[in-house]
MARKOLTI-652109 format. One record per residue (C-alpha): residue in three letters; x, y, z. Coordinates in steps of 0.02 Angstrom, whole numbers, padded with zeros to 5 digits, always signed. Example, Ala and Ser with C-alpha at 12.3 -4.5 7.8 and 13.67 -1.06 7.14 Angstrom:
BEGIN
ALA+00615-00225+00390
SER+00684-00053+00357
***
This chain:
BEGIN
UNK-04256+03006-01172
UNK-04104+03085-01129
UNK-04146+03177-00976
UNK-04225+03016-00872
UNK-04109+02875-00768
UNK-03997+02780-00904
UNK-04100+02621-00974
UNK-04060+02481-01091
UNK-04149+02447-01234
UNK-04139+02268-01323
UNK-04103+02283-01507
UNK-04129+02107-01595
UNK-04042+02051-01747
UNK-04189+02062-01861
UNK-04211+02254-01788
UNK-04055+02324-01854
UNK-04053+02250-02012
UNK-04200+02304-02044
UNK-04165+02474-02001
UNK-04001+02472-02106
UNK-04110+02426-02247
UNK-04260+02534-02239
UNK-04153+02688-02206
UNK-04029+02639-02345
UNK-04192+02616-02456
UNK-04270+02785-02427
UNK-04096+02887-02438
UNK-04078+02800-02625
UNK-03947+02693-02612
UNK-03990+02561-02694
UNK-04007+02685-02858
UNK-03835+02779-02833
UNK-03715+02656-02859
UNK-03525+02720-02783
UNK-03608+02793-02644
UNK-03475+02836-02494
UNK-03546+02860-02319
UNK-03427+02997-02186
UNK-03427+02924-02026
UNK-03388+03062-01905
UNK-03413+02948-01743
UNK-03365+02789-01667
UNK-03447+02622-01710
UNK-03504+02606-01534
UNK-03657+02745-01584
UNK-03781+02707-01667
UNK-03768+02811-01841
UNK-03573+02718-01828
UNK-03655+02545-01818
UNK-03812+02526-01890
UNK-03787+02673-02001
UNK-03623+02629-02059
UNK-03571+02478-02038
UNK-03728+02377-02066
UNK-03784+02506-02219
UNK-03613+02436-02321
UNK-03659+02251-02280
UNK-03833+02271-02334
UNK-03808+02402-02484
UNK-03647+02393-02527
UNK-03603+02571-02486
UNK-03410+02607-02459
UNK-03363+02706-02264
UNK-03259+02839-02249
UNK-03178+02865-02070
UNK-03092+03038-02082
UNK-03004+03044-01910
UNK-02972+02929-01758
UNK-03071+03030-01661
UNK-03176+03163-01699
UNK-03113+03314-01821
UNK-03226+03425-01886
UNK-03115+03483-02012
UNK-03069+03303-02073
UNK-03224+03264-02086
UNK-03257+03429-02229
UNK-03085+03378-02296
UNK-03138+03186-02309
UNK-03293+03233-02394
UNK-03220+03347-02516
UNK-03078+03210-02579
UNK-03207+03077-02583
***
């Protein structure tokens, strides 16, 4: 949780690729081909890592980084151009 003492988790190789997959899988990527991914946050998190750049090694998908740092109104921009 996010309220407790900080605590590491160990995240194997075989973990996140498997997550990249299954999540890729059940959002239909595999059956849209072009499909362009807005990452919003750094590649440090999580969704910026596995769900970005592990999702375009495993489907293919093309990343979109709007801003160096966060910009919600790049981001609406980005996604409206792409």
């Amino acid at each position: 949780g996010t309220t407790g003492a900080p605590k590491g988790a160990t995240l194997s190789h075989h973990n996140i690729v498997n997550n990249a997959y299954l999540v890729g899988n059940r959002v239909g990527y595999p059956w849209k081909p072009h499909t362009r991914i807005c990452v919003p946050v750094p590649l440090y998190h999580c969704f910026g890592s596995v769900g970005g750049g592990i999702l375009m090694a495993v489907h293919g998908v093309t990343l979109v980084f709007p801003s160096a740092g966060y910009n919600g109104k790049a981001n609406l921009e980005a996604m409206e151009s792409e």
